[in-house]
C-alpha positions in Angstrom: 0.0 0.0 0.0 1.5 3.5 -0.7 0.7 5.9 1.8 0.7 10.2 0.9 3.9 11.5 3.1 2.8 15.1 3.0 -0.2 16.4 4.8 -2.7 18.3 4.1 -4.4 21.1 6.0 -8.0 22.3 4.8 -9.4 25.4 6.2 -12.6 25.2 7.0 -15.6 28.0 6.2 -18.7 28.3 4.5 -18.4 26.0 1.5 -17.7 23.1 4.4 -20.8 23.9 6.5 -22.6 20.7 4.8 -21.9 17.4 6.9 -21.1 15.6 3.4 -18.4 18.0 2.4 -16.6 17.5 5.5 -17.3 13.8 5.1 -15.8 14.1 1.9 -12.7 16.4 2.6 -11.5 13.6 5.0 -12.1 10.9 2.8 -10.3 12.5 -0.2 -7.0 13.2 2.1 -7.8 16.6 5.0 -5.2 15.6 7.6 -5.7 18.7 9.4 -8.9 21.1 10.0 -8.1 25.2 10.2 -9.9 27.1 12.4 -9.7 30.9 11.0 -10.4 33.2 13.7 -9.8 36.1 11.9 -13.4 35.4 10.9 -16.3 33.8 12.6 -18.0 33.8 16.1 -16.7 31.2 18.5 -20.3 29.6 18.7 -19.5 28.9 14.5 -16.3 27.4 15.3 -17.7 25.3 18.4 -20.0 23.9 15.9 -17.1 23.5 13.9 -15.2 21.9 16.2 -18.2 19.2 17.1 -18.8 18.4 13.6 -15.3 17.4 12.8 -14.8 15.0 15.9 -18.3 13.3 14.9 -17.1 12.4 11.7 -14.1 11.9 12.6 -15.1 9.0 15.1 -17.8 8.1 11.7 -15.1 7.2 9.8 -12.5 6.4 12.2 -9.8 8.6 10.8 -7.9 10.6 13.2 -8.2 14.5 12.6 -6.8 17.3 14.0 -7.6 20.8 14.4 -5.8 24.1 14.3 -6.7 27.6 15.6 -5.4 30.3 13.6 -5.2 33.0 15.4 -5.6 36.7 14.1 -2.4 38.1 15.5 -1.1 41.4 15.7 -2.7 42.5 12.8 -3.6 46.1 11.6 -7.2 46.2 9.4 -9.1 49.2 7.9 -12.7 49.8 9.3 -15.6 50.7 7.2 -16.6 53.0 4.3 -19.7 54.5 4.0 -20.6 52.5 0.6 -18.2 49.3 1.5 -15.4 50.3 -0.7 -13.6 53.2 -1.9 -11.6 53.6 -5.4 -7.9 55.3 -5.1 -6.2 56.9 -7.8 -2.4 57.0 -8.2 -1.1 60.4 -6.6 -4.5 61.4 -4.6 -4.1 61.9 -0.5 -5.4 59.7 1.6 -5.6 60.0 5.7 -5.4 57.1 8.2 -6.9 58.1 11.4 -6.6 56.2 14.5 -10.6 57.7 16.0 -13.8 55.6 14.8 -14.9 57.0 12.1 -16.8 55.7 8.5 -14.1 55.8 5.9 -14.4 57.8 2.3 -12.5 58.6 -0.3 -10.4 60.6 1.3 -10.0 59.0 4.8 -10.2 55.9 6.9 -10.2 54.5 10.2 -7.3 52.0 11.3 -7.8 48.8 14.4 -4.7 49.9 15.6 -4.1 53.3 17.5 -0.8 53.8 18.1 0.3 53.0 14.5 1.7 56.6 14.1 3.8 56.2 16.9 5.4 53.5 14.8 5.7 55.1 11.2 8.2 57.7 10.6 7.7 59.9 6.6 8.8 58.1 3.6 7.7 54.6 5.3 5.6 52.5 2.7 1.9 51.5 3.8 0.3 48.4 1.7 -3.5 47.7 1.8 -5.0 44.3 1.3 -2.2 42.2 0.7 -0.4 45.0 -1.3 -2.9 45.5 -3.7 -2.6 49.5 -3.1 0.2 51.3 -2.3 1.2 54.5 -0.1 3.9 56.1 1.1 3.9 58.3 4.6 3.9 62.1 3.8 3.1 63.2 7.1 2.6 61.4 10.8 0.8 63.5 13.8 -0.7 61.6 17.3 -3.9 61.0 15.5 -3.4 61.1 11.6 -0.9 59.0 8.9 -0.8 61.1 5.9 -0.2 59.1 2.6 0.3 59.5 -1.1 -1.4 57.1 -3.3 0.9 55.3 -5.8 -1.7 53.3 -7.9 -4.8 53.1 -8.4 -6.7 50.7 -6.4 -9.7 49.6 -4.5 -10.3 49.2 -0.4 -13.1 47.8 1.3 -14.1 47.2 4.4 -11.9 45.2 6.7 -8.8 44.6 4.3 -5.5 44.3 5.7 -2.6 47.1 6.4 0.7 46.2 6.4 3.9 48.0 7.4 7.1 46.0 5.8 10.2 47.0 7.5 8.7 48.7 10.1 9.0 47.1 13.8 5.4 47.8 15.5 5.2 48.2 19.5 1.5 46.4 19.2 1.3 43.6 21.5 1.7 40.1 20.5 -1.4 38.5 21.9 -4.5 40.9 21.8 -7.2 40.7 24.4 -9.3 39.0 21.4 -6.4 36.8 20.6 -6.3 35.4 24.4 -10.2 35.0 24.5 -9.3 32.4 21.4 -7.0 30.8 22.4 -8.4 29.9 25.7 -11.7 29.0 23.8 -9.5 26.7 21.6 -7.5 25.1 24.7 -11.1 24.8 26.7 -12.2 23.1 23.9 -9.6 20.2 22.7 -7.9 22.0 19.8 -4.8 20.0 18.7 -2.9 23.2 17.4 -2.1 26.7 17.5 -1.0 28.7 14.5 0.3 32.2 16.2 -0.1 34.9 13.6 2.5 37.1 12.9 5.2 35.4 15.0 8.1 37.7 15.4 10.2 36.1 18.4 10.9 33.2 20.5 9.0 35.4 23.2 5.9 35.5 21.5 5.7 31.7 21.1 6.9 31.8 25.0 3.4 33.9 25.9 1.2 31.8 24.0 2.8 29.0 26.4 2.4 31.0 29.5 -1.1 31.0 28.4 -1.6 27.1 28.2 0.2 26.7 31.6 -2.7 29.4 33.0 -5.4 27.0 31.5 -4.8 24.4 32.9 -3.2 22.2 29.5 0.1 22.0 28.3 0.0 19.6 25.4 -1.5 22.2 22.3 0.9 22.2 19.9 2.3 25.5 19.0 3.0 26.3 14.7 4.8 30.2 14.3 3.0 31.7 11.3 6.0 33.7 9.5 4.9 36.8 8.1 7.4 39.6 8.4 11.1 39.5 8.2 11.2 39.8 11.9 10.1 36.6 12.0 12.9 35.5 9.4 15.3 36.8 11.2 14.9 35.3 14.6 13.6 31.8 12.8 16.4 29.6 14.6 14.9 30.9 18.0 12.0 30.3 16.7 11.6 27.1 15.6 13.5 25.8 19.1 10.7 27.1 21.1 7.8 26.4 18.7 6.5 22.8 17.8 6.7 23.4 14.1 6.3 26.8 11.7 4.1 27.8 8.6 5.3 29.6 5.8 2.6 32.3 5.2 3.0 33.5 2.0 0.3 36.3 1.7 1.4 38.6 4.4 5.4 37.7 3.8 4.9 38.1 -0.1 3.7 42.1 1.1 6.4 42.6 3.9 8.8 41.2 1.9 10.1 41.7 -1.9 8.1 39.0 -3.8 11.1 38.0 -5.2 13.1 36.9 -2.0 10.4 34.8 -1.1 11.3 31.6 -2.9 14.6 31.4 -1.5 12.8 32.2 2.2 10.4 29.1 2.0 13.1 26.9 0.6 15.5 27.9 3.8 12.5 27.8 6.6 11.8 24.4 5.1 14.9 23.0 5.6 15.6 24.9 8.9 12.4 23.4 10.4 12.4 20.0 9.0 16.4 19.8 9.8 15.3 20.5 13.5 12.9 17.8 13.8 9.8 19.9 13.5 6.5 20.1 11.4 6.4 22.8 8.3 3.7 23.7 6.9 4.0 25.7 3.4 0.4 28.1 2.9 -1.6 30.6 0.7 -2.4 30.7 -2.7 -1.4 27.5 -3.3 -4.4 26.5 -5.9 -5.8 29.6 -5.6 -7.4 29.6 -9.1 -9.8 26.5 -7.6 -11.6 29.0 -6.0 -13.4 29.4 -9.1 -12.2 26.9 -11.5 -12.4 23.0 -11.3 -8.7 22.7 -12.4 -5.5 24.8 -11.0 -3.2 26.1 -13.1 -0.2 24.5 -14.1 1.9 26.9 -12.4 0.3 26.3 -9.1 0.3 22.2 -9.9 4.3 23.2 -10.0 4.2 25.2 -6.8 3.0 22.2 -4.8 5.0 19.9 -6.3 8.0 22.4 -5.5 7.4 22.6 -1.7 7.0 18.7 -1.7 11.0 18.3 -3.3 11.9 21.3 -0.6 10.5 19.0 2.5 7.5 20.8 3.3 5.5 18.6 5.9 2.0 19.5 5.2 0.6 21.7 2.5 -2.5 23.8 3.4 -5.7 25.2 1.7 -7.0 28.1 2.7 -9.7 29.8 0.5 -10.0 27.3 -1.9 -11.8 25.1 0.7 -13.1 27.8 3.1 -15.3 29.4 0.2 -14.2 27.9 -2.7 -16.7 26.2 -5.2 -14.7 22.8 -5.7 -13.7 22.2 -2.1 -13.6 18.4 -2.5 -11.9 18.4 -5.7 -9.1 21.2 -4.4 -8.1 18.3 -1.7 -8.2 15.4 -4.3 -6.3 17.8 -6.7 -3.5 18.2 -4.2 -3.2 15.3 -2.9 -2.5 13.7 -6.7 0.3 16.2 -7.2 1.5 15.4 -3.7 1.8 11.8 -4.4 3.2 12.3 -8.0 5.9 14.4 -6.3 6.9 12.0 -3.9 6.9 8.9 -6.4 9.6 10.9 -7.9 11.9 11.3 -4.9 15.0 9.2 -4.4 14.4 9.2 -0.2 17.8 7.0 0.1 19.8 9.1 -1.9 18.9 12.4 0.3 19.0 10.3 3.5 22.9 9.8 2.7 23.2 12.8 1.8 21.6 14.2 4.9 24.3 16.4 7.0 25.2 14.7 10.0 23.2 16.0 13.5 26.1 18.2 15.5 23.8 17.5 18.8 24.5 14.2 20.4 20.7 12.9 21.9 19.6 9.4 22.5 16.3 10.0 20.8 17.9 11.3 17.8 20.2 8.7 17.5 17.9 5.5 17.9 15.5 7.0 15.2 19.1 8.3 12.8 19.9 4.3 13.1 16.1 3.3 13.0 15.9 4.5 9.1 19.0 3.7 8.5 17.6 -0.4 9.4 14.6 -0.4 7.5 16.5 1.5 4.3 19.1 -1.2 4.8 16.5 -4.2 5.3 14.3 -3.1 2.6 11.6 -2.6 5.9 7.9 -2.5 5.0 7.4 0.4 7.5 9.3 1.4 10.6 6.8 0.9 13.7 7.0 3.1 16.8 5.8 3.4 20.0 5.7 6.6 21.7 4.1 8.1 24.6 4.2 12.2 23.5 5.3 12.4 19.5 9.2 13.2 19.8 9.6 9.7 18.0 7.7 10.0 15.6 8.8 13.5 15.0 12.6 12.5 15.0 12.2 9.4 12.4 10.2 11.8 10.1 13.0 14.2 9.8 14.9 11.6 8.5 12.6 11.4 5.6 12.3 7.8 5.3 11.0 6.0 2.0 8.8 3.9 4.0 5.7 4.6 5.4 6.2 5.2 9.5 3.8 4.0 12.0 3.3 5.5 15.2 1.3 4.3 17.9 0.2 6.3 20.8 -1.8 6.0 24.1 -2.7 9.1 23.7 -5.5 9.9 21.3 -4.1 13.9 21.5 -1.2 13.1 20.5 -2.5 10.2 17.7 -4.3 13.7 16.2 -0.9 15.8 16.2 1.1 13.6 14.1 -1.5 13.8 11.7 0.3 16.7 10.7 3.7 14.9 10.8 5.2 13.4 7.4 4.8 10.3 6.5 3.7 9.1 9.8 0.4 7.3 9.9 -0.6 7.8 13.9 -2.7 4.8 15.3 -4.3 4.3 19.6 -3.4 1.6 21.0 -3.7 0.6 25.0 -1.2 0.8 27.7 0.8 -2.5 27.9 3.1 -3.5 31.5 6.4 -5.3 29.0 8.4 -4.3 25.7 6.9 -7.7 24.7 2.9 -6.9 25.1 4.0 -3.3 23.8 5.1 -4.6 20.2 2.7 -7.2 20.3 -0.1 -4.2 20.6 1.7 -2.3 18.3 1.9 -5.0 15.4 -1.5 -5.9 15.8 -3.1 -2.4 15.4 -1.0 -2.0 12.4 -2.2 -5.4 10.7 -6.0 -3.9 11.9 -5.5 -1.1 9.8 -4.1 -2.8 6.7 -1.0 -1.2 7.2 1.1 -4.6 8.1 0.7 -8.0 6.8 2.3 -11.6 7.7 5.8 -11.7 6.5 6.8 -8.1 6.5 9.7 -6.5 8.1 9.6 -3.8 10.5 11.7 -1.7 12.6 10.2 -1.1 15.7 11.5 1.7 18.5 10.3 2.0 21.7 11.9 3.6 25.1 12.2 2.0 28.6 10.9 2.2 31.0 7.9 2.6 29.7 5.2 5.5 29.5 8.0 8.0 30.1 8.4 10.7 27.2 11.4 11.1 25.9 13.0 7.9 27.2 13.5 6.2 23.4 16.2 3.7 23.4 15.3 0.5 22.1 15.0 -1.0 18.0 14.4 -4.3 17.2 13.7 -5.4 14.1 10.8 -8.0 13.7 9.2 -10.2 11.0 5.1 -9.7 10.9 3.2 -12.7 11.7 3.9 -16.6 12.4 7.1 -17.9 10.5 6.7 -21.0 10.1 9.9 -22.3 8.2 13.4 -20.1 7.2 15.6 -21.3 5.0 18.2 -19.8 2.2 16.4 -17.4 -0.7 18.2 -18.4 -4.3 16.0 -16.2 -5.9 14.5 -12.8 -5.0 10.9 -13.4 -5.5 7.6 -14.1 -3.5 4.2 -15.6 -3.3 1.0 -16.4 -2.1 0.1 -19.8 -2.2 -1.4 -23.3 -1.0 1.0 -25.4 0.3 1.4 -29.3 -0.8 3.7 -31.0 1.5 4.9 -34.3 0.1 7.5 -36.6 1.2 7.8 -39.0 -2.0 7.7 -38.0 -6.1 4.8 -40.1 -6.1 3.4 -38.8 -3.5 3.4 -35.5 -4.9 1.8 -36.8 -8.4 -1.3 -37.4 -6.8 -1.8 -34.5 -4.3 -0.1 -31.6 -6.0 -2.9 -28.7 -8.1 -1.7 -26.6 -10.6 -0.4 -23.4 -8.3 0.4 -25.1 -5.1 3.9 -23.9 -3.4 5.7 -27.6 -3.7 7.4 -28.4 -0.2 9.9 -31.8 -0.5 13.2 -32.9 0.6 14.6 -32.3 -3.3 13.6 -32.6 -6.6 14.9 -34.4 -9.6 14.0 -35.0 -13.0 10.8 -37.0 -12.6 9.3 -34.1 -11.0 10.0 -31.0 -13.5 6.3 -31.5 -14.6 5.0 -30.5 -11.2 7.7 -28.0 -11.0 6.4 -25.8 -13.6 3.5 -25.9 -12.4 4.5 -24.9 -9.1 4.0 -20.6 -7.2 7.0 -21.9 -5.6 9.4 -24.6 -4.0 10.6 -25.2 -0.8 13.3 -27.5 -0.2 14.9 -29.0 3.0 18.4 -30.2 0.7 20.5 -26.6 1.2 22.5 -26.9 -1.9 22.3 -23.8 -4.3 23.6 -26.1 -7.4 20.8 -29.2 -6.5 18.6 -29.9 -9.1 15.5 -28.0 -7.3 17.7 -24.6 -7.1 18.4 -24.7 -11.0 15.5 -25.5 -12.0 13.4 -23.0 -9.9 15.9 -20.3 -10.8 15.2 -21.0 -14.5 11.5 -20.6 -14.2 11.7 -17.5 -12.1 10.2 -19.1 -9.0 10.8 -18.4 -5.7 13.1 -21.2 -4.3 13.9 -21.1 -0.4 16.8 -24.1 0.0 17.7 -25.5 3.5 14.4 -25.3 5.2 15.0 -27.9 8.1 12.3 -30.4 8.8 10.3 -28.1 6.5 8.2 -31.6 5.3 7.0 -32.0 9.1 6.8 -28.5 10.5 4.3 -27.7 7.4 1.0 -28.9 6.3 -0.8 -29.6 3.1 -3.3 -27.4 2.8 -2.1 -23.9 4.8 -1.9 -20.8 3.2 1.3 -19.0 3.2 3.3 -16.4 2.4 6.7 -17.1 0.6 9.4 -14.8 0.3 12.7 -15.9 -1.0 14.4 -12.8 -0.8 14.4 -12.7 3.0 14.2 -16.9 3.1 10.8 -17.3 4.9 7.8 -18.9 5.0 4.8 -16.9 7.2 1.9 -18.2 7.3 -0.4 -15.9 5.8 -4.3 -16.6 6.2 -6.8 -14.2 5.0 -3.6 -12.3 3.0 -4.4 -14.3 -0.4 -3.1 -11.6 -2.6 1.0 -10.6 -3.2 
């Protein structure tokens, strides 16, 4: 089964306020659910909220949900007919009193703004689609000059690039959200307009006076402030977005390709969860198809590392919300079929901080690259696992099961980890046992695969990973020596003579004798596969199954008594087994 790495975040508004348009985003790939409270009442998003953990639970698919806060932001109020039109040279006043806005003045949310601006700064209204620059600044008035023509509504953004503001970082609206997300089990924070480590710190002071510590905390970047102070940022935070509206306006629109591409890397490198956002199929707000230039823009975060990839209009109001989620989530799977995951694991710079954590997961992928695993399974009690063998970027699929159902919902936004409950156990041995089994529940394992497991001791202590063990899937009945590197599904016909194979053997059977010889090469090609207990690669039953491409295990001791006639069973020459392998009828 081939499982999508990168996530995807869906932002959830009034194109999604049908039950089966939610059912469908989660079927067709939402990982994560956006809250934007920049928008909405929180009686809307506590409706939200419900909705998304009944179907959830409906179709037993772990979601989680993030609060996107508004931030320190700076809006216009309201103009007497909605919207003004500016021409290129006019004057135009900001005023920090309440008043309703014309074409010759408006009023700003915040008041000290003029504090802030010094003449000649540049002002840009929603999301730089009209510019000013600052002709004049008293206590109460921000006199601009037009420089194109334009139109501004009601509540459209202001931004001030390259202008440090003195606003606070969390608002008294801000805190009333955020305590209404932590009251109410929301997985994530976003923090708009992240600046400093500081501001993550606050948000955190926050949870600690709530009464929760385990929300997750993503830094929005949106300013070059936040550039600038990203390492100290992504140390305190659990993982960063890369907001492209509001940086594209504080920053040149040129420099910020080369930004995403470094906060990538910085974040992923560092263990935590990147999300890449806005605009990203922005034409399927109105079309059925993106363009190919956005197709390419997605497909472009996914080589740079990106951990999730979010919608934010296109679902929220969009009129193809479904088909914007099935859209990405082909070009995210395209993308990654075309990634050589081996080649950038050795490639991958060495970690400079010595950590057990790190280390176990560093040698975890390293096993299952070098095995060929099916998955690498881990056990972990809050995430850091998980986390640490994701930044590894593994080409197989990782799965991580938790105790807690909190933190099942947080690595949904976690590449390539598929996050699965299981209960507590008392031993290692139960642990993996638990573990295995909820994996093979979920399809995600089957008898005769190879896994990597991780797990730290004692148990049901965070951070405490030291253990990998590397384990075969299912009952193996025989082992023996591979000559060939293929494998099947099969009855087995266990025989002890020639003639007793004549008369029990049907067409398809995996043969199990002693040896072979001549007399037999009838049933031989008719054979899924041969096991043999003689161990000689150059016996007659070697050749021959070599020459008909079948899978051949030699040296399989006692092989005629330990198996029956009859069993299904897996056979894999490459790795010399046989598992048994009922209700798993298909390779």
């Amino acid at each position: 089964m081939t499982l999508r790495k990168t996530k995807i975040v869906c932002t959830l508004g009034p194109s999604t306020e049908k039950d089966e348009v939610l059912r469908e985003l989660i079927l067709s790939g939402m990982n994560v659910a956006r809250l934007n409270f920049s928008h909405g009442s929180h009686a809307y998003h506590l409706e939200n909220i419900k909705r998304i953990r009944r179907m959830s639970q409906e179709l037993n698919k772990p979601i989680a949900i993030m609060l996107d806060t508004k931030g320190p932001e700076i809006r216009l109020e309201t103009f007497e007919n909605g919207k003004v039109e500016l021409k290129k040279g006019q004057t135009f006043t900001l005023v920090t009193k309440s008043i309703v806005g014309n074409e010759e003045r408006a009023s700003i949310t915040y008041p000290e703004l003029p504090r802030d601006l010094r003449i000649g700064n540049t002002i840009l209204m929603d999301d730089g689609l009209v510019g000013m620059t600052v002709r004049n600044v008293t206590a109460t008035e921000i006199t601009c000059i037009v420089e194109n023509d334009g139109v501004i509504s009601n509540r459209k953004s202001v931004n001030v690039p390259d202008v440090a503001l003195s606003m606070p970082f969390i608002s008294p609206e801000d805190r009333a959200d955020i305590l209404f997300g932590v009251e109410h089990g929301v997985d994530f924070i976003a923090a708009s307009f992240t600046r400093t480590a500081d501001d993550i710190l606050d948000v955190r002071k926050l949870f600690s006076q709530a009464g929760r510590t385990n929300v997750n905390i993503i830094a929005k970047i949106e300013n070059m402030q936040g550039v600038e102070n990203i390492d100290d940022i992504i140390r305190v935070a659990d993982g960063i977005m890369v907001a492209r509206g509001d940086l594209g306006v504080e920053i040149p629109l040129e420099r910020v390709p080369p930004i995403q591409k470094a906060l990538i890397h910085k974040a992923y490198s560092s263990g935590k969860q990147v999300i890449t956002a806005t605009q990203m199929l922005d034409s399927m707000m109105k079309n059925p198809r993106p363009t190919r230039a956005e197709a390419t823009d997605v497909a472009n975060a996914i080589y740079d590392g990106t951990s999730a990839i979010m919608l934010s209009g296109e679902t929220a109001a969009g009129m193809y919300p479904v088909e914007a989620v099935r859209t990405m989530a082909r070009i995210a799977m395209s993308a990654e079929s075309d990634i050589n995951y081996e080649k950038r694991f050795k490639e991958r710079e060495a970690d400079l901080i010595p950590d057990v954590t790190n280390a176990i997961s560093h040698a975890t992928v390293t096993s299952a690259q070098d095995l060929g695993a099916a998955a690498i399974l881990t056990v972990t009690k809050g995430g850091r696992t998980a986390r640490m063998i994701s930044k590894y970027r593994p080409n197989c699929p990782i799965i991580c099961c938790t105790t807690d159902e909190t933190v099942c919902r947080q690595l949904c936004l976690s590449w390539g980890v598929t996050p699965l409950v299981i209960e507590e156990a008392s031993n290692t041995d139960d642990l993996f046992e638990l573990a295995v089994q909820a994996g093979e529940n979920a399809g995600l394992l089957h008898d005769g695969e190879l896994v990597v497991m991780t797990a730290g001791v004692p148990l049901g202590i965070s951070g405490t990973t030291n253990l990998m063990k590397v384990h075969v899937v299912g009952h193996i009945l025989v082992t023996g020596t591979g000559v060939t590197e293929q494998s099947c599904c099969g009855s087995l016909c266990v025989c002890q003579t020639a003639s007793e194979a004549f008369k029990t053997f049907k067409d398809g059977d995996i043969l199990v004798v002693k040896q072979t010889d001549n007399s037999m090469l009838p049933l031989v090609r008719k054979a899924s596969g041969l096991i043999l207990e003689d161990n000689d690669p150059n016996g007659h039953g070697a050749i021959a199954g070599m020459s008909l491409n079948l899978p051949v295990i030699i040296g399989a001791e006692n092989a005629t008594h330990i198996l029956k006639s009859g069993a299904v069973v897996k056979l894999d020459a490459e790795r010399g087994m046989v598992a048994s392998n009922e209700g798993h009828l298909g390779n």
